[in-house]
N, C-alpha and C positions, 0 to 999 in steps of 0.2 A: 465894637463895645457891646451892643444889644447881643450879639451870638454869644461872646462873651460872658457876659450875665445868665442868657437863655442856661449856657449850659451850665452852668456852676449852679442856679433853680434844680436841673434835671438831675445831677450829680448830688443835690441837698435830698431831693425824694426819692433816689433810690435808697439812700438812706436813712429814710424815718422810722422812728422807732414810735411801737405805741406803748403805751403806760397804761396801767389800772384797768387792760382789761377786764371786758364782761363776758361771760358764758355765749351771751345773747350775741354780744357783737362779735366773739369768737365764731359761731356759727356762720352769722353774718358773711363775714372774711372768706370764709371757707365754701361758701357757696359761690362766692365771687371770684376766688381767686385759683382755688387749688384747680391743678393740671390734671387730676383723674378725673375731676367732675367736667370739668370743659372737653377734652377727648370723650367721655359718655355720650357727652349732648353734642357731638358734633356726628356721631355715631345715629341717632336720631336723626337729624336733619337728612342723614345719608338715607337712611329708612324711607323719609319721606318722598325722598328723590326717584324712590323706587318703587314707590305705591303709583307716579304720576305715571311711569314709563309702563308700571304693567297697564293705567287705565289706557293710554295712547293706542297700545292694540288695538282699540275698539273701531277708533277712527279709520285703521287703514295708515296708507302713504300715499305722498302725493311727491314725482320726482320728475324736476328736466333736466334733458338728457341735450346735449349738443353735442353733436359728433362732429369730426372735419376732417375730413378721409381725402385721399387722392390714390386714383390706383390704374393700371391700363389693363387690369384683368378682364375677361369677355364677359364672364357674368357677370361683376362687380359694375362696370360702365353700363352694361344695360339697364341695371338694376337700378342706378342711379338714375339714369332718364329716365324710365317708368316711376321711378319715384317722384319724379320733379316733374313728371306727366309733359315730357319733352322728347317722345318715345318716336319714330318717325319712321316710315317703310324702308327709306336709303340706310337706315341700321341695320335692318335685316339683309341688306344685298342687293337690295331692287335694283340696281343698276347694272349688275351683272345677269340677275335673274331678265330683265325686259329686251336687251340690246338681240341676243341668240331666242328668243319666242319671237320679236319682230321676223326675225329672217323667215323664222317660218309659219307667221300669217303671211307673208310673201308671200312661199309656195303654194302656200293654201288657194291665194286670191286666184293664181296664175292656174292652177289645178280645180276648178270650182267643183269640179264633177266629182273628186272625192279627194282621199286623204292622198298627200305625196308618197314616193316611195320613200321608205326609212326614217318615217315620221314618228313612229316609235321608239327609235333608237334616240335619233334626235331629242326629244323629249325626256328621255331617262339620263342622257347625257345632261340636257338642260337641270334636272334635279339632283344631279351629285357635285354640281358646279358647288365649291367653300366659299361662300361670300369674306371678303375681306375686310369688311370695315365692319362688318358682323365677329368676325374670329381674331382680327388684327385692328380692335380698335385704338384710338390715341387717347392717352391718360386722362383724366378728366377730374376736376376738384369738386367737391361733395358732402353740404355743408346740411346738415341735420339737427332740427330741431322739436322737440318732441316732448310732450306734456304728460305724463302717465299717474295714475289715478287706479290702486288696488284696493279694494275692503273687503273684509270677511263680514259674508253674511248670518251662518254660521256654523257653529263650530264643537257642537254638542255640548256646551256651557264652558269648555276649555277657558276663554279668555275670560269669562264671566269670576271662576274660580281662581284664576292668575291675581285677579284684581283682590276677589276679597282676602287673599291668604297674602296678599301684599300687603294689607290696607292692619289685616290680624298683626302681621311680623313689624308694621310698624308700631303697635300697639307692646309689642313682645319689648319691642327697643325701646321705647317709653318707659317699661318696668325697668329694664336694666338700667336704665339712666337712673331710677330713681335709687333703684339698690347698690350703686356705687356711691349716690348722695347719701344713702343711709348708713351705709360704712365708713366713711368720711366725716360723719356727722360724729357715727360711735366712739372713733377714734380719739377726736379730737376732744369731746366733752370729758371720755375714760382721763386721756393723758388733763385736760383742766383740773378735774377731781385728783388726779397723784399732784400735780403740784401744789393743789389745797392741803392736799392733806401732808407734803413734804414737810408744806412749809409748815404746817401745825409741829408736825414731828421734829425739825430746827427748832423749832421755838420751843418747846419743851429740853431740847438737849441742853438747849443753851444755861435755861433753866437750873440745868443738874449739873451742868456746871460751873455756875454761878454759887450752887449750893456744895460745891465739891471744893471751890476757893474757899469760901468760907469754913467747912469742914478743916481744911487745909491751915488754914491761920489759927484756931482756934488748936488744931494740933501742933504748930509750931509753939505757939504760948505758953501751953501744956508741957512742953518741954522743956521749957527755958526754965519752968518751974520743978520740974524735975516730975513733974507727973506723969509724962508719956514719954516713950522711947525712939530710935531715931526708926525701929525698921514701920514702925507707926505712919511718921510720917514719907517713908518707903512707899508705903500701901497705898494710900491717897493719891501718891501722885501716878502710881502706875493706873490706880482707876480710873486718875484726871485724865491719862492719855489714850487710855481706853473710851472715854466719852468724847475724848476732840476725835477721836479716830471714827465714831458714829456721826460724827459732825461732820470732817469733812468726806465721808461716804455719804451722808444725804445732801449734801450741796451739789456734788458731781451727778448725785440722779437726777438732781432739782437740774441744774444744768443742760443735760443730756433732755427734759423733758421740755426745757422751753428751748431746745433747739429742734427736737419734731413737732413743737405746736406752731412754731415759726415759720416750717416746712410746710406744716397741713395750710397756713393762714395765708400762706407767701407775703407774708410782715414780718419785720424785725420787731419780737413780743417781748418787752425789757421785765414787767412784772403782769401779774392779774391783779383783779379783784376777786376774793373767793367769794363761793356763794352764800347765800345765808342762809340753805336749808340744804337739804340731801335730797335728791331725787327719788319722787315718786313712783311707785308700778300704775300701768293704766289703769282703769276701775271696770272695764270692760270685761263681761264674764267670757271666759275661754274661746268658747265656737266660737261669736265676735270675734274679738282677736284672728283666727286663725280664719276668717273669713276674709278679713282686713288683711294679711299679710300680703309680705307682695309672694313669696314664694307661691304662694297657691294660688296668687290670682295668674302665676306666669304657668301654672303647669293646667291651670283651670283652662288660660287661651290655648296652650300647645294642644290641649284636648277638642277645642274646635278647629285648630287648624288640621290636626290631623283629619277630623271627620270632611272638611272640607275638602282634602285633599283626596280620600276615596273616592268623590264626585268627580274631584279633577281625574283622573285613572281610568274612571268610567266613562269617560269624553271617545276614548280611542274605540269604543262601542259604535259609535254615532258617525255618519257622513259627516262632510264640510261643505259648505256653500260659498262661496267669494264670488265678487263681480267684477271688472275691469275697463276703463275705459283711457284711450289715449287719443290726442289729437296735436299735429306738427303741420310740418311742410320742411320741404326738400329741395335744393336748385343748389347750381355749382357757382353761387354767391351768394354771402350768409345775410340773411333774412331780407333776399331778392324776392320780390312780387309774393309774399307772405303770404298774403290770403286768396292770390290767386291759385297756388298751388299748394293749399291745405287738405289737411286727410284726416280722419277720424276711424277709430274703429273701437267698439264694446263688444261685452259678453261677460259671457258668466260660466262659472267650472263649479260642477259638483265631482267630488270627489269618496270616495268611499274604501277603504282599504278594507278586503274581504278575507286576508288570511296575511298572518303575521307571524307563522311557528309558534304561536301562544304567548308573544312578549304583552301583548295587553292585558290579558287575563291574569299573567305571571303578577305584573304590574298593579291593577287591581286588588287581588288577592293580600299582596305583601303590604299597601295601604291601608288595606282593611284588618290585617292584623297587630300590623302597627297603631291602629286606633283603638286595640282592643287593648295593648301592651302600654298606652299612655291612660286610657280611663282605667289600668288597676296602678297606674303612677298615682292617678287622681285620689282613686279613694286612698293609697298609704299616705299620702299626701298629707290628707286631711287627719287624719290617726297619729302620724308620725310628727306636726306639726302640734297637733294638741296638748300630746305627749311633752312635747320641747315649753313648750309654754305655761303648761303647771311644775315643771321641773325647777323652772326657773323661778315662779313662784314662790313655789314651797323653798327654795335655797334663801330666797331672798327674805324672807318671812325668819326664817330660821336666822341668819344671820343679822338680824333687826332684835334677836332672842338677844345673840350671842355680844351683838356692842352691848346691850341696855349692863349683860353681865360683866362686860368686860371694862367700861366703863367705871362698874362701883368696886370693881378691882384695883383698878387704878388709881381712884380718888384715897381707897383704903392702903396702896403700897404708897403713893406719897405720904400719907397719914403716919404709918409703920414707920417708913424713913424719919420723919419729923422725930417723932418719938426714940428711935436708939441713937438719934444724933444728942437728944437732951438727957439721956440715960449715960450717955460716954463722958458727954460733958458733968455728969454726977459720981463716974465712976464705974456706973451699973453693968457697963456695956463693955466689951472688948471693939476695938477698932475695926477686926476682921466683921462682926457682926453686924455694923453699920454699911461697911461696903457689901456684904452679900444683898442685904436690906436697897442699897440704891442700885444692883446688878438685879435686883428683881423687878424696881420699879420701872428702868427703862427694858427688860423685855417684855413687861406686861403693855406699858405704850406703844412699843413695839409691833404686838398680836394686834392690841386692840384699832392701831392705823391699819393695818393689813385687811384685818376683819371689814373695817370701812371701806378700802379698795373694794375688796372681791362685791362686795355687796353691790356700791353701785353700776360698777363693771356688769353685773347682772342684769342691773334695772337697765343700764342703756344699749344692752345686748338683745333684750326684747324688745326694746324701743326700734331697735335697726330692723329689726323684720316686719315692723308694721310701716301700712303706706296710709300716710297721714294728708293724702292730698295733693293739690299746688301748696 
């Protein structure tokens, strides 16, 4: 019964719906929830992971090694006993070697007065004797354990520049984290403001059409009375269909729009709350701004990482230093009398590479021009960024002209409207007149929502290119 319950809880939240969003808690959502921002910042963490590994070079390694060998080969078994310092004259032969030299300190003793005859043959025979337990020795098990310990000591600044162009490209993934937060952000505020303004635009339709029923009865009447004609009331109703027809086309955008804000939010978004004012441009003059951006703080870092990276290039100039130390022990039982037969051995290796067919120079060179071909990235950068940012400006300046006019256009085509509707109703007007008069008032609404889009689409288009912090 409890699992029961649990699941039909888990089964209720996946389906919650939110009501009366806010801008803010849109945002909100969106930081929390959507899957391109979470993939970014998982993209970071990876960064970081890679900043620790290049620091780790620094340390060196430290690895044990256990071998467990068995073998009957002749060097291999001897090697094994000299390693386990279990090494013994009968390995070398001595029992074949001493048996034929006895014979002849015999002779020797029996001959005091000088060497035997054929004492030299004897003797050269005794040194070509193959010792057997020397060249046919018995298998032997061989258990190895072994502590080793390398660091560089160094390394003409190579690991030094590993680390900081690691520690730069972590830095590099940081900005990209945030400029997918900032596109994310743009997106979802842009698509909030089209549903603000959708829904303005429904509500106005509705409006005109509420006024197009009314038109509509008012020409019925007229008829009945003999004052108006029937293709009169023809014409109304074909403009009546013409405004549910802009109706249900903005329901379907409206639609379509809270089904990507629901994407961006990963909520089920049932309505908003619109805003109460239109968004502002920053107040920050230009350079600001464009110091601020992340754009230019990402090609600002590429421009140190490349200079860093000449240095790294310039390493292959430079010797290497490293030092090395191990200590084990060896016996043909694993870790038999341990520290009785332990062994240690250090040192240190310098290393220098004095000719390389010109790869390091090549290498050098091409780093160095590449530093030169990212600081003229930097200054268009900075030009090219500035450029974008009064552009945007000035559109959005201009288009704060073009509501304020569009707006008292529109207050004056409902006005207009008003007016041949009570002119028809006196006679004054023809029917056609009236409906051209309400076909101008909704495409003046029309411009003038559009007008509203494009504008603040601008102001949160500049908003995405600035890095506004944590």
């Amino acid at each position: 019964m409890k699992r029961l319950l649990f699941l039909i809880l888990l089964i209720s939240a996946s389906y919650a719906e939110i009501k009366d969003l806010t801008l803010d808690k849109a945002v909100e959502l969106v930081k929390k929830n959507n899957s391109d921002i979470k993939i970014a910042k998982l993209k970071e963490e990876i960064a970081k992971f890679n900043t620790k590994i290049a620091k780790s070079y620094n340390y060196g390694s430290m690895d044990m090694v256990i071998n467990a060998l068995r073998s009957n080969d002749a060097g291999n078994v001897f090697g094994f006993k000299l390693q386990s310092r279990e090494a013994k004259f009968i390995d070398f032969g001595f029992d074949q070697f001493l048996a034929p030299l006895g014979q002849v300190l015999e002779m020797l003793n029996a001959n005091p007065g000088g060497l035997p005859q054929g004492f030299t043959q004897d003797m050269g025979s005794i040194l070509n004797i193959e010792p057997k337990k020397l060249n046919y020795p018995e298998a032997r098990n061989h258990f190895q354990t072994k502590l080793s310990y390398k660091v560089p000591l160094f390394t003409g600044m190579k690991l030094t520049m590993y680390e900081k162009i690691s520690k730069a490209m972590e830095k590099m993934s940081h900005l990209d984290a945030k400029k997918v937060v900032n596109q994310k952000l743009y997106e979802t505020k842009k698509t909030f403001w089209d549903i603000a303004l959708v829904e303005n635009y429904i509500k106005n339709l509705k409006i005109l059409k509420k006024n197009m029923d009314e038109l509509e009865y008012i020409i019925k009447t007229f008829k009945e009375e003999g004052y108006a004609k029937h293709t009169d009331v023809l014409e109304v109703r074909a403009k009546k269909i013409e405004v549910l027809s802009y109706l249900n086309q903005a329901k379907m955008n409206r639609d379509l729009a809270y089904q990507y804000i629901s994407f961006l939010t990963g909520e089920k978004i049932v309505n908003i709350k619109p805003p109460s004012s239109a968004p502002s441009l920053p107040k920050d003059p230009t350079p600001k701004l464009v110091k601020k951006s992340i754009d230019f703080k990402k090609v600002k870092l590429a421009k140190k990482i490349t200079k860093m990276n000449v240095k790294l290039n310039k390493s292959g100039f430079y010797p290497t230093l490293g030092a090395f130390g191990e200590y084990g022990s060896s016996d043909d039982k694993f870790l038999n009398r341990f520290f009785d037969k332990d062994a240690y051995t250090v040192g240190a290796q310098f290393k220098w590479n004095l000719f390389s067919g010109g790869k390091d120079k090549a290498n050098y060179e091409k780093a160095r021009v590449e530093y030169m071909k990212v600081n003229e990235q930097y200054n268009l950068a900075q030009k090219g960024l500035a450029l974008k940012i009064n552009q945007i400006k000035t559109e959005v300046k201009s288009r704060d002209y073009d509501i304020k006019a569009q707006q008292a256009q529109f207050d004056l085509a409902k006005e207009i409207y008003k007016m041949y509707k009570e002119k028809y109703k006196e006679g004054l007007a023809k029917i056609s007149d009236v409906l051209i008069k309400h076909s101008e008032e909704i495409q003046v609404l029309l411009k003038l929502l559009e007008t509203k889009t494009k504008r603040n689409e601008k102001v949160y288009e500049l908003e995405s290119l600035i890095d506004k912090g944590e």
